[in-house]
Gaussian input, Z-matrix of N, CA and C with variables (Angstrom, degrees):
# hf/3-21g

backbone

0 1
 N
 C     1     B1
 C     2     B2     1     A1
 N     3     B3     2     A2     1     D1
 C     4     B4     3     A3     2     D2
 C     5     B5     4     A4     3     D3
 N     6     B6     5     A5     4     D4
 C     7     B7     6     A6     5     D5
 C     8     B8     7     A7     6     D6
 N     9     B9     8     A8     7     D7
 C    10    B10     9     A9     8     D8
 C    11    B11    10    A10     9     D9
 N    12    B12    11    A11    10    D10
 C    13    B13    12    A12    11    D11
 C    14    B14    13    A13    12    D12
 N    15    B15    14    A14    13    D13
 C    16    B16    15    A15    14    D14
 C    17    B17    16    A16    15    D15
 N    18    B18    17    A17    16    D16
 C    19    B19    18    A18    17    D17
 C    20    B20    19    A19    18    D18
 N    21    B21    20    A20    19    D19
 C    22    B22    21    A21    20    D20
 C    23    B23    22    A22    21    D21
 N    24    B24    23    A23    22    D22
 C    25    B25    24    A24    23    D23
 C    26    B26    25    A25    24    D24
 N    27    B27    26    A26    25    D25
 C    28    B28    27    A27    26    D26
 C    29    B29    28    A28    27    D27
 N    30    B30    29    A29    28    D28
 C    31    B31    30    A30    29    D29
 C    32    B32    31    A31    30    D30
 N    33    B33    32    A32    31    D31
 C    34    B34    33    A33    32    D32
 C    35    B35    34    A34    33    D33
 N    36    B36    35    A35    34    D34
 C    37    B37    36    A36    35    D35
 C    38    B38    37    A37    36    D36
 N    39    B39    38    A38    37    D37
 C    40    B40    39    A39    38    D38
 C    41    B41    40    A40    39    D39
 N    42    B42    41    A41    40    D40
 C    43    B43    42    A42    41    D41
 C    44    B44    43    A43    42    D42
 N    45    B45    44    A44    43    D43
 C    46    B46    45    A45    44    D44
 C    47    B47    46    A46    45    D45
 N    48    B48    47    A47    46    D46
 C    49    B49    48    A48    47    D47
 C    50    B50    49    A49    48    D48
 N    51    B51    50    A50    49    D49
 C    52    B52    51    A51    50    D50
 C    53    B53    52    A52    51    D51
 N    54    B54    53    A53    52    D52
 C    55    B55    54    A54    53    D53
 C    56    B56    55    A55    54    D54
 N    57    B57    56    A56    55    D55
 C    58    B58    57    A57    56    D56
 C    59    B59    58    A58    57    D57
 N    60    B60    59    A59    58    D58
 C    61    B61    60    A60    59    D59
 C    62    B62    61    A61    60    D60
 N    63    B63    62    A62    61    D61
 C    64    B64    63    A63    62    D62
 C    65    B65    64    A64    63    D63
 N    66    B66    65    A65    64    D64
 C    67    B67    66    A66    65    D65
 C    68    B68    67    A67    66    D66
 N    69    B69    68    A68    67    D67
 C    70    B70    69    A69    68    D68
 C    71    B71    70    A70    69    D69
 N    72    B72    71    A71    70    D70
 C    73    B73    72    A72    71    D71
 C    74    B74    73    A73    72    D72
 N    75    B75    74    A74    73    D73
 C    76    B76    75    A75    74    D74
 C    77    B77    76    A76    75    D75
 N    78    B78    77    A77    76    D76
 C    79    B79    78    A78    77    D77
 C    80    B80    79    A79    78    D78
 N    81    B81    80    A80    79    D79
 C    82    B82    81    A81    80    D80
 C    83    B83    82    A82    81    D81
 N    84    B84    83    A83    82    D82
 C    85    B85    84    A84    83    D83
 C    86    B86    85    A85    84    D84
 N    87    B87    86    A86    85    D85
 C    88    B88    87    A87    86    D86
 C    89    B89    88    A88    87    D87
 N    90    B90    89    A89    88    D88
 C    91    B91    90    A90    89    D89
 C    92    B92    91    A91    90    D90
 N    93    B93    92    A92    91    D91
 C    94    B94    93    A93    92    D92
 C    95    B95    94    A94    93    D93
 N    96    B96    95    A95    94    D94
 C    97    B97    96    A96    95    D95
 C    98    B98    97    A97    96    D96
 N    99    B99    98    A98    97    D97
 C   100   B100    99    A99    98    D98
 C   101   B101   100   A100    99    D99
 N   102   B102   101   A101   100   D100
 C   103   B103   102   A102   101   D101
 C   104   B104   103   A103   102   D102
 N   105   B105   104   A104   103   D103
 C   106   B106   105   A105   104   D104
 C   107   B107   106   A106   105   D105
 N   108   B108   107   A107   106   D106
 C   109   B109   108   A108   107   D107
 C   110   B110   109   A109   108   D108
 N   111   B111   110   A110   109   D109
 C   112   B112   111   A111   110   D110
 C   113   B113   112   A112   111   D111
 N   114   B114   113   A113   112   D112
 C   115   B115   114   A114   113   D113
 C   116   B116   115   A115   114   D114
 N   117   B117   116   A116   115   D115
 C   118   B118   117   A117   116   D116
 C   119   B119   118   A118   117   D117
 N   120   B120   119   A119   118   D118
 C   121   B121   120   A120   119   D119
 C   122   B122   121   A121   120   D120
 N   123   B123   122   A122   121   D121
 C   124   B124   123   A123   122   D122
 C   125   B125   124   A124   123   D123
 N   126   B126   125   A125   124   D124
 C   127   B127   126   A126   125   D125
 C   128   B128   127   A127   126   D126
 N   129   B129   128   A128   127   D127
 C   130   B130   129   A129   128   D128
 C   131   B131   130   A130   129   D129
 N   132   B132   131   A131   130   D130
 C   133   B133   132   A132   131   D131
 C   134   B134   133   A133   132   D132
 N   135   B135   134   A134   133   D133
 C   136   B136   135   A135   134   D134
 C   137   B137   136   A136   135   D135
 N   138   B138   137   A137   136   D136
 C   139   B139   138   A138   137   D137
 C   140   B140   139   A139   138   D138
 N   141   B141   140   A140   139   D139
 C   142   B142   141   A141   140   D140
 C   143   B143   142   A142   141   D141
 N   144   B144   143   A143   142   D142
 C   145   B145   144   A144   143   D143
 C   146   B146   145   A145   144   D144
 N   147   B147   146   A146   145   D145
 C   148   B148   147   A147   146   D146
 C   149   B149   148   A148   147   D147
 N   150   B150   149   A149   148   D148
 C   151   B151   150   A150   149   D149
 C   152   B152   151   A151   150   D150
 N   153   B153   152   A152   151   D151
 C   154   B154   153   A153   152   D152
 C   155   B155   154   A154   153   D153
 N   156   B156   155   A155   154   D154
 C   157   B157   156   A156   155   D155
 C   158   B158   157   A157   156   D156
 N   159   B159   158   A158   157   D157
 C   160   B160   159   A159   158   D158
 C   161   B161   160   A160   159   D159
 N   162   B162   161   A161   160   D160
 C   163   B163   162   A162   161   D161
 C   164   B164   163   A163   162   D162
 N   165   B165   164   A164   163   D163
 C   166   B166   165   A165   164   D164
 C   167   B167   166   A166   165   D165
 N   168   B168   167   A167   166   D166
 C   169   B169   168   A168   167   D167
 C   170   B170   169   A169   168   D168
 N   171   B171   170   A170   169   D169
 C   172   B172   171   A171   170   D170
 C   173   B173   172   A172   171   D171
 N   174   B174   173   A173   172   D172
 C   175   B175   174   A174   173   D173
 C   176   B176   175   A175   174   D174
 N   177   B177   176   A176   175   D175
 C   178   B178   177   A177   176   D176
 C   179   B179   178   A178   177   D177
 N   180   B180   179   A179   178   D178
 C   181   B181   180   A180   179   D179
 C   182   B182   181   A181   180   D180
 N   183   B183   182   A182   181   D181
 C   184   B184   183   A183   182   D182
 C   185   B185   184   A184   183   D183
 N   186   B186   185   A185   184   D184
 C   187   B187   186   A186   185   D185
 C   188   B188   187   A187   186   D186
 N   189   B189   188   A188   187   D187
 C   190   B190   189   A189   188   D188
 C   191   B191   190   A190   189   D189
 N   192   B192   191   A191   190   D190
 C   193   B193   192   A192   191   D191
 C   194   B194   193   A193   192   D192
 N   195   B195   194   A194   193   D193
 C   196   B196   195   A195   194   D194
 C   197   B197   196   A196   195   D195
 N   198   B198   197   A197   196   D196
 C   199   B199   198   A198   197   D197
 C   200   B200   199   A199   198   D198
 N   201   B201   200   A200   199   D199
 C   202   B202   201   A201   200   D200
 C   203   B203   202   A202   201   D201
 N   204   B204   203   A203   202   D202
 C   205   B205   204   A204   203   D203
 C   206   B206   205   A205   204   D204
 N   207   B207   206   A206   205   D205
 C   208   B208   207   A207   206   D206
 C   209   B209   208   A208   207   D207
 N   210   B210   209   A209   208   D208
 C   211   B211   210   A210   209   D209
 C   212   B212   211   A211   210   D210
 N   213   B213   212   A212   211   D211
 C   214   B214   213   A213   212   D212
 C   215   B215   214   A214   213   D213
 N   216   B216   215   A215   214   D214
 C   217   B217   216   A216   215   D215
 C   218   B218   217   A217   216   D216
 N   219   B219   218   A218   217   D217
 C   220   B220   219   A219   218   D218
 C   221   B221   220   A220   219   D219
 N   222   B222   221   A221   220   D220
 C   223   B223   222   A222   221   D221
 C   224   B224   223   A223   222   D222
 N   225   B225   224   A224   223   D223
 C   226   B226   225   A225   224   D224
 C   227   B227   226   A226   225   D225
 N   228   B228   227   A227   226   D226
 C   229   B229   228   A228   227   D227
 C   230   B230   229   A229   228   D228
 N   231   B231   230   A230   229   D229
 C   232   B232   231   A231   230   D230
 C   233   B233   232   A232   231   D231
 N   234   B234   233   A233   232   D232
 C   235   B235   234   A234   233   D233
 C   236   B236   235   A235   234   D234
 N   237   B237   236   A236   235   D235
 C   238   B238   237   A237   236   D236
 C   239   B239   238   A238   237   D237
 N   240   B240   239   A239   238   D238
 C   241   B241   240   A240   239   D239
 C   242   B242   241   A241   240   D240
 N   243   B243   242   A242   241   D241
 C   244   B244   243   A243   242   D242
 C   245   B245   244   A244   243   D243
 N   246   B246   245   A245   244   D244
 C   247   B247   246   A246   245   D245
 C   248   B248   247   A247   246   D246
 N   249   B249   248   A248   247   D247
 C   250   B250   249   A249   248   D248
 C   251   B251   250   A250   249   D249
 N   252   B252   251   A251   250   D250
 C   253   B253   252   A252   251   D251
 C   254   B254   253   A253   252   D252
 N   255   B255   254   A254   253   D253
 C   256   B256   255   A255   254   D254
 C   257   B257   256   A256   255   D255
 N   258   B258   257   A257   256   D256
 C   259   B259   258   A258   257   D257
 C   260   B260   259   A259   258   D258
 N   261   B261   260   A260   259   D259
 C   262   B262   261   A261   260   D260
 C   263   B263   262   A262   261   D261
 N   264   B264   263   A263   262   D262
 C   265   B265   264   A264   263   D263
 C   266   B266   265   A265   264   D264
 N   267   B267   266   A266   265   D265
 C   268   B268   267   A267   266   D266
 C   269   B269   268   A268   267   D267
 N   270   B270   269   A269   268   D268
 C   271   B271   270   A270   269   D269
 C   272   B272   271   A271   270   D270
 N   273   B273   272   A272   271   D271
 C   274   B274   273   A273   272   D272
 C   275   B275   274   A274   273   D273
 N   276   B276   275   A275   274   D274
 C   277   B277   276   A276   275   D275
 C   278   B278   277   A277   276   D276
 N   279   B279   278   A278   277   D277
 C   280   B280   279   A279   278   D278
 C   281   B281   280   A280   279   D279
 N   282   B282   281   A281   280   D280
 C   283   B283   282   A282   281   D281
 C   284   B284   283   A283   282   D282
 N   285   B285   284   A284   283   D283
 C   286   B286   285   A285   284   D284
 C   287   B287   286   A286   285   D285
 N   288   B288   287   A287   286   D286
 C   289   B289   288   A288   287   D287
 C   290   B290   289   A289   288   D288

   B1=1.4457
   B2=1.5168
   B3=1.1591
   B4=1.4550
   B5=1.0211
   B6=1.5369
   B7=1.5490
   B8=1.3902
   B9=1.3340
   B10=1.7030
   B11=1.6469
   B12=1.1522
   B13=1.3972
   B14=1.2872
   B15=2.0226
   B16=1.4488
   B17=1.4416
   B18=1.6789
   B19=1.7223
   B20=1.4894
   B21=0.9896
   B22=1.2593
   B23=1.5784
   B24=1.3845
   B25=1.3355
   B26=1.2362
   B27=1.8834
   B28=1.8127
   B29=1.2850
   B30=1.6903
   B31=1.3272
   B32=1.8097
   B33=1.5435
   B34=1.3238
   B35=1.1033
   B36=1.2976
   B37=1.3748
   B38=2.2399
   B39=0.9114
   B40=1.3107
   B41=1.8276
   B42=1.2526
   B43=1.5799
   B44=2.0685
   B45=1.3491
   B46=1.6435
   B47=1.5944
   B48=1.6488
   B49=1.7718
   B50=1.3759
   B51=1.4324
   B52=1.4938
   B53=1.4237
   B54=1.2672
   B55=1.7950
   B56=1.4246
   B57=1.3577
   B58=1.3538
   B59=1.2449
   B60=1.6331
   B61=1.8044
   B62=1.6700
   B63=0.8942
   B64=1.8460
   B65=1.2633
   B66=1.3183
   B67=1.9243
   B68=1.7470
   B69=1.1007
   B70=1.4371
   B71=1.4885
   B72=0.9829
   B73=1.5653
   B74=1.5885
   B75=1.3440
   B76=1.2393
   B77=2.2254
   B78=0.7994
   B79=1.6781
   B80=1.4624
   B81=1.5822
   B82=1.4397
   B83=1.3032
   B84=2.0032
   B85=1.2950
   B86=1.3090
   B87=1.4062
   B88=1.1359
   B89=2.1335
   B90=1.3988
   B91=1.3040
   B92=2.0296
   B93=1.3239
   B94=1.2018
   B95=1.6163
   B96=1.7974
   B97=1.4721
   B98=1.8107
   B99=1.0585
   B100=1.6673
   B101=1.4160
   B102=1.3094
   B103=1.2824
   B104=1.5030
   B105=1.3929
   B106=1.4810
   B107=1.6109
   B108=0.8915
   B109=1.6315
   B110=1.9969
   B111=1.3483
   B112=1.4808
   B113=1.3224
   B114=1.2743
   B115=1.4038
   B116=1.4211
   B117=1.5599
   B118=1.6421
   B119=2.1336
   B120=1.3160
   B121=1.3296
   B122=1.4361
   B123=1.2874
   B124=1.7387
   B125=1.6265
   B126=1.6210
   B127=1.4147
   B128=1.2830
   B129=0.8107
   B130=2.1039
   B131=1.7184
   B132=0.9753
   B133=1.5462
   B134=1.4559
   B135=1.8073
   B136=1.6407
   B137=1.4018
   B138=1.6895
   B139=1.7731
   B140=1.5180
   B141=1.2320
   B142=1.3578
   B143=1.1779
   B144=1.2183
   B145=1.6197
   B146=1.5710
   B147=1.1687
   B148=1.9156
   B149=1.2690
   B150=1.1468
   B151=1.4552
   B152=1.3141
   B153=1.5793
   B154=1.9003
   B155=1.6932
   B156=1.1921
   B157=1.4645
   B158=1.7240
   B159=1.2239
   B160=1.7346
   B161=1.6110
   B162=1.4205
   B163=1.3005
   B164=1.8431
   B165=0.7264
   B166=1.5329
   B167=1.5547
   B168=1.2888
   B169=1.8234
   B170=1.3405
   B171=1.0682
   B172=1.6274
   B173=1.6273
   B174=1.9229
   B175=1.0745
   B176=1.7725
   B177=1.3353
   B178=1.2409
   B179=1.5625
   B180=1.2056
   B181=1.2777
   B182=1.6337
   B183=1.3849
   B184=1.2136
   B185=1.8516
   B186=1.4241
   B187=1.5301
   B188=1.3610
   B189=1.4340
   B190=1.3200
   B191=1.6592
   B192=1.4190
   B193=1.4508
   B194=1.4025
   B195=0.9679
   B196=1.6272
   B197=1.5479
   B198=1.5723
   B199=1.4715
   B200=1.5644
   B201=1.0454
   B202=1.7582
   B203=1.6965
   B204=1.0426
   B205=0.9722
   B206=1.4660
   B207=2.1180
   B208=1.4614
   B209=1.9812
   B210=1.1718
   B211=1.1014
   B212=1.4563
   B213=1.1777
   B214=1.5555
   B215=1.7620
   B216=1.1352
   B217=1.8674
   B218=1.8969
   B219=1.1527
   B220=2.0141
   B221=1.7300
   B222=1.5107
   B223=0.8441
   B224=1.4942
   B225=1.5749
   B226=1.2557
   B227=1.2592
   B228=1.6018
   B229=1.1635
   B230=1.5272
   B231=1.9045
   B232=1.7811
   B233=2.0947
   B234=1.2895
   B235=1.8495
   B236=1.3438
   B237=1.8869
   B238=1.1996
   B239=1.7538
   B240=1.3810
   B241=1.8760
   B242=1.8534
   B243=1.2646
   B244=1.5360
   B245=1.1737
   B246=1.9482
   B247=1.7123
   B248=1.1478
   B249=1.2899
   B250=1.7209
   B251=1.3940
   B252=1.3928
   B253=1.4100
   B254=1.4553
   B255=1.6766
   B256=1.2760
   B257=1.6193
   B258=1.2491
   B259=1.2233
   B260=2.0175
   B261=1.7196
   B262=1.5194
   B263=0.9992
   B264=1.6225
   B265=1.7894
   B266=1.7251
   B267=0.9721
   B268=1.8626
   B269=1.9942
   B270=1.8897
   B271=1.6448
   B272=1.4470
   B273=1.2924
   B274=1.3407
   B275=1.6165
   B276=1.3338
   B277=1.4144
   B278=2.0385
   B279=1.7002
   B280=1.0776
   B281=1.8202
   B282=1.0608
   B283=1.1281
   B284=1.5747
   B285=1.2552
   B286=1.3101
   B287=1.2642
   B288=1.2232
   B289=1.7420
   B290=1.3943
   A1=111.85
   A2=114.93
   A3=120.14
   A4=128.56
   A5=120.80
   A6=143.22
   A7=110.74
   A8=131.74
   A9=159.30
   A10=85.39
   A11=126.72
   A12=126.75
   A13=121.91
   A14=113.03
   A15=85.11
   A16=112.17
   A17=93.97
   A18=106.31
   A19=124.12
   A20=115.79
   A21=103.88
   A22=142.29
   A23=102.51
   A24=101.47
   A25=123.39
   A26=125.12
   A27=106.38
   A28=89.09
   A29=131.87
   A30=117.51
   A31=97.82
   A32=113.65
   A33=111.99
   A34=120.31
   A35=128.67
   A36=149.05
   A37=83.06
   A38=118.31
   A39=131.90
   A40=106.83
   A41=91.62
   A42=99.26
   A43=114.85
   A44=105.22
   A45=111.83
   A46=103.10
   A47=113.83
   A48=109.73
   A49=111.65
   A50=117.14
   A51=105.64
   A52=103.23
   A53=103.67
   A54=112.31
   A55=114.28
   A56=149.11
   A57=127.76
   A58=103.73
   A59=97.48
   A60=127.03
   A61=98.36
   A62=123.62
   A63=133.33
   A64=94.04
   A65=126.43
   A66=122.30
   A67=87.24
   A68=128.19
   A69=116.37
   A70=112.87
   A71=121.84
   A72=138.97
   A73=104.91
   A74=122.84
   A75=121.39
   A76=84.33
   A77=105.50
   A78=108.80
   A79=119.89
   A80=120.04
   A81=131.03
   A82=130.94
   A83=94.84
   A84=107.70
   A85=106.43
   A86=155.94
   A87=160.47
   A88=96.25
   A89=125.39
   A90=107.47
   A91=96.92
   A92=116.66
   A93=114.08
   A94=120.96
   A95=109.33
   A96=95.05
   A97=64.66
   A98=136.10
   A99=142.25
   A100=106.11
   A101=118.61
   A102=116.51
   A103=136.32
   A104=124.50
   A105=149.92
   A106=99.51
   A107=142.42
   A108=121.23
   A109=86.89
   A110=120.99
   A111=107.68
   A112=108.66
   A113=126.80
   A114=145.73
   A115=89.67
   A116=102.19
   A117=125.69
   A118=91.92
   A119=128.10
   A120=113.36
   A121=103.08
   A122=144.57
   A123=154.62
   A124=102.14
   A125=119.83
   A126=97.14
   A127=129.38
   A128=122.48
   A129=115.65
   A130=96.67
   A131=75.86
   A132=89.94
   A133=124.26
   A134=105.44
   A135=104.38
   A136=105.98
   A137=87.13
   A138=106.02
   A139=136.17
   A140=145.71
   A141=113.86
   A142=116.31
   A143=98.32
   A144=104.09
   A145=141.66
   A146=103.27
   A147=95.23
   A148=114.00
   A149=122.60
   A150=125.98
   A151=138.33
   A152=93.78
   A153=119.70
   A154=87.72
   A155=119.40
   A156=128.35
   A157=96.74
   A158=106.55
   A159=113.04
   A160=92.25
   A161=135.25
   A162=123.06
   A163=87.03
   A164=151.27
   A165=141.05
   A166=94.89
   A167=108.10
   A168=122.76
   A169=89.90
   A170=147.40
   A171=151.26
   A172=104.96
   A173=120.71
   A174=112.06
   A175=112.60
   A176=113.63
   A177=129.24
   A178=95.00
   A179=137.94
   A180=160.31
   A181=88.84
   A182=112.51
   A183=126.84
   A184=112.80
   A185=109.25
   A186=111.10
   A187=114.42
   A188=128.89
   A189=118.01
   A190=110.47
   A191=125.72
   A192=153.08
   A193=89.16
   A194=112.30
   A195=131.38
   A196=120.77
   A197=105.50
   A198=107.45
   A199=104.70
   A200=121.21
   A201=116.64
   A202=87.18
   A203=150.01
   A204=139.80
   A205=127.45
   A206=100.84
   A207=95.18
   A208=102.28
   A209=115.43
   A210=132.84
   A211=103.14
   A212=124.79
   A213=131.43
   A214=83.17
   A215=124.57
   A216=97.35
   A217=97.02
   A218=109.02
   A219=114.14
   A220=104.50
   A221=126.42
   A222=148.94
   A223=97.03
   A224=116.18
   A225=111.96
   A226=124.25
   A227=123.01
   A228=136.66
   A229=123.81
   A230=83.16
   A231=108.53
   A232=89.71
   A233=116.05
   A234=89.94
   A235=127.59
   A236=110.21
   A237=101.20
   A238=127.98
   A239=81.24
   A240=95.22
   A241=105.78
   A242=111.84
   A243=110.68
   A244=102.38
   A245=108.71
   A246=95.60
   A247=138.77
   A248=117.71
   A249=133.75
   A250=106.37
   A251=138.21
   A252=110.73
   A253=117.03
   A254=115.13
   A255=118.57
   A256=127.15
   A257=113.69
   A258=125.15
   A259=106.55
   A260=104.38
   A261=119.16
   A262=124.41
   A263=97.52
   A264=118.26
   A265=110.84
   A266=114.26
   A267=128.47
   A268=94.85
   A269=79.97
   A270=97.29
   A271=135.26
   A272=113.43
   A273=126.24
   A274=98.77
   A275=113.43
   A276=127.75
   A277=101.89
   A278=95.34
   A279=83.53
   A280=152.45
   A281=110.98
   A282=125.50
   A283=102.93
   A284=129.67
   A285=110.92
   A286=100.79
   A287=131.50
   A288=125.85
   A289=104.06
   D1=-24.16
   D2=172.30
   D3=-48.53
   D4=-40.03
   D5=-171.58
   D6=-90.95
   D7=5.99
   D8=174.86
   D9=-44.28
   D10=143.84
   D11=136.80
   D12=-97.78
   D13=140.21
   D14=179.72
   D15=-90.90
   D16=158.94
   D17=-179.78
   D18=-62.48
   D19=147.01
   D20=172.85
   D21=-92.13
   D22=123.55
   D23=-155.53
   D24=-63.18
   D25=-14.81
   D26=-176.13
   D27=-68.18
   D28=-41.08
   D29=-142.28
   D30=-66.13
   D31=-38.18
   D32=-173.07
   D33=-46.42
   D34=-37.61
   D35=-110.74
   D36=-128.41
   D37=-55.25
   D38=164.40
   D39=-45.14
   D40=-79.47
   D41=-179.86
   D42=-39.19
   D43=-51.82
   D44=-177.61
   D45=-57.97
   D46=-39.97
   D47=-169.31
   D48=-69.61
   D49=6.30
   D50=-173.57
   D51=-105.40
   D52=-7.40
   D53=-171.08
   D54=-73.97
   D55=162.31
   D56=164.11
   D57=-81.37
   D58=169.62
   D59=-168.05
   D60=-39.39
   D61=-64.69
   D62=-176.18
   D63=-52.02
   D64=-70.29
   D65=-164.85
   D66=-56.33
   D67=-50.50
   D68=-171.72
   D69=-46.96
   D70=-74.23
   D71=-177.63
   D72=-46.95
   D73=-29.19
   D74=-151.62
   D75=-112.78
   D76=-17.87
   D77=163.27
   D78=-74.44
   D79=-67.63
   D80=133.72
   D81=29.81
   D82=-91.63
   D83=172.59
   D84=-94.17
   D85=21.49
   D86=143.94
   D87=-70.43
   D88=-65.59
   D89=-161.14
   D90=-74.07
   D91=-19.65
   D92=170.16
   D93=-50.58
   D94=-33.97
   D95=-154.57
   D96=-107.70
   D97=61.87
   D98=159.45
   D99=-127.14
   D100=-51.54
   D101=164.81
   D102=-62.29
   D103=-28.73
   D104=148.14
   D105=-58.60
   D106=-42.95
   D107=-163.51
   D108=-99.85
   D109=-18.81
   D110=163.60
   D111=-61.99
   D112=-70.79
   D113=-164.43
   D114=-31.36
   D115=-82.02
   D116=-155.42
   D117=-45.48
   D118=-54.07
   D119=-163.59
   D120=-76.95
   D121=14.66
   D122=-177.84
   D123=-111.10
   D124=-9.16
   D125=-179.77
   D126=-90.27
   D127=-178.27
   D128=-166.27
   D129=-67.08
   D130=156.73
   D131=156.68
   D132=-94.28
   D133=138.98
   D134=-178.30
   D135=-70.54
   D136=152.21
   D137=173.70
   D138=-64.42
   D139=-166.46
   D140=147.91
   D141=-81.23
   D142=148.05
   D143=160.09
   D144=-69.38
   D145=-158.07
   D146=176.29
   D147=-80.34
   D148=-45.25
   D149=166.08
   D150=-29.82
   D151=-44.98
   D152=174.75
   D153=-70.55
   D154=-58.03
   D155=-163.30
   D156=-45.37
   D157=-70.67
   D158=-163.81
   D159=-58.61
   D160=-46.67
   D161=-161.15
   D162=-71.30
   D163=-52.56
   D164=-159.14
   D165=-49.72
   D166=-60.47
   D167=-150.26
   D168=-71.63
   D169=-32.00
   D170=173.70
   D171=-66.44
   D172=-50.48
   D173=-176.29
   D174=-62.41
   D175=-35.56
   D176=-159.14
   D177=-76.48
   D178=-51.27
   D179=-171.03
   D180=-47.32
   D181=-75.78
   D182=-168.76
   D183=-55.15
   D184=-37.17
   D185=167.34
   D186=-74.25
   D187=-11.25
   D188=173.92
   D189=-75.66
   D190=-43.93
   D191=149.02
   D192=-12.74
   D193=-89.18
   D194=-167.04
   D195=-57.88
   D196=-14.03
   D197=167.64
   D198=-103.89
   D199=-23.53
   D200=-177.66
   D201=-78.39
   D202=-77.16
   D203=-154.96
   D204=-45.06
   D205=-31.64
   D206=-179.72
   D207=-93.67
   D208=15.06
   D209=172.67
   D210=-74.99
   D211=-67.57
   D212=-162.55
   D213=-76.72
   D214=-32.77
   D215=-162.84
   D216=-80.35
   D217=-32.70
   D218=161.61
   D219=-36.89
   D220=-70.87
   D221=175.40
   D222=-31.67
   D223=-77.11
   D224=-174.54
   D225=-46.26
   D226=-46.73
   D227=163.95
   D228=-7.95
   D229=-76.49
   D230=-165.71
   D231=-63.54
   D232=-50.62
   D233=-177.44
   D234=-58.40
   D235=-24.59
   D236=166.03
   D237=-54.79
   D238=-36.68
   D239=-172.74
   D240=-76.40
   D241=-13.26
   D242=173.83
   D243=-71.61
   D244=-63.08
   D245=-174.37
   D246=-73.80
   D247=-6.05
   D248=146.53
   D249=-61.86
   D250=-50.25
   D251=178.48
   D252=-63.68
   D253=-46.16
   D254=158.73
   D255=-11.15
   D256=-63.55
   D257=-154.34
   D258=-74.35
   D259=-49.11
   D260=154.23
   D261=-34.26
   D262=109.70
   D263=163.02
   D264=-19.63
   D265=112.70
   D266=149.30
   D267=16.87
   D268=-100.84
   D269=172.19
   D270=-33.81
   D271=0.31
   D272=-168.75
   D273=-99.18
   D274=-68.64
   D275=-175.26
   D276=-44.19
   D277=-72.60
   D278=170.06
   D279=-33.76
   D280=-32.23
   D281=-178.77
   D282=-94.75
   D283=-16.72
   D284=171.69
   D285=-105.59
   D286=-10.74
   D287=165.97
   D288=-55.43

């Protein structure tokens, strides 16, 4: 529809005056409700709404949850792995450093 040329209007405008009063009126509001269903399919598109909004801030909410938590079990991790290195002979560490 993009590639449409527009028509030209004296010729239109010529062509409708020869019609009678009814074909006139009834041409009219015929290229009227052509121009309205152009308009109307060219307008933006709606945004999100609140809904999209709260479901984001809920998803995001919920991934922060889910990153502190695997945060503290990391945390836990690395002390396990301290007091296990802790406990290893001298010569041990060394040689795998």
């Amino acid at each position: 529809m993009e590639n449409l040329p527009i028509p030209d209007v004296g010729e239109t405008l010529t062509r409708i005056s020869v019609l009678s009063p009814a074909a006139q009126v009834a041409a009219v509001v015929g290229i009227a409700c052509i121009a309205i269903a152009w308009i109307w399919t060219r307008r933006p598109a709606q945004g999100p709404g609140m809904e999209t909004f709260q479901l984001v801030i809920a998803s995001l909410t919920e991934q922060a949850k889910a990153t502190n938590a695997l945060a503290e079990q990391v945390e836990r991790i690395v002390e396990q792995n301290s007091v296990i290195i802790a406990r290893l002979p001298v010569g041990v560490v060394e040689r795998v450093g």
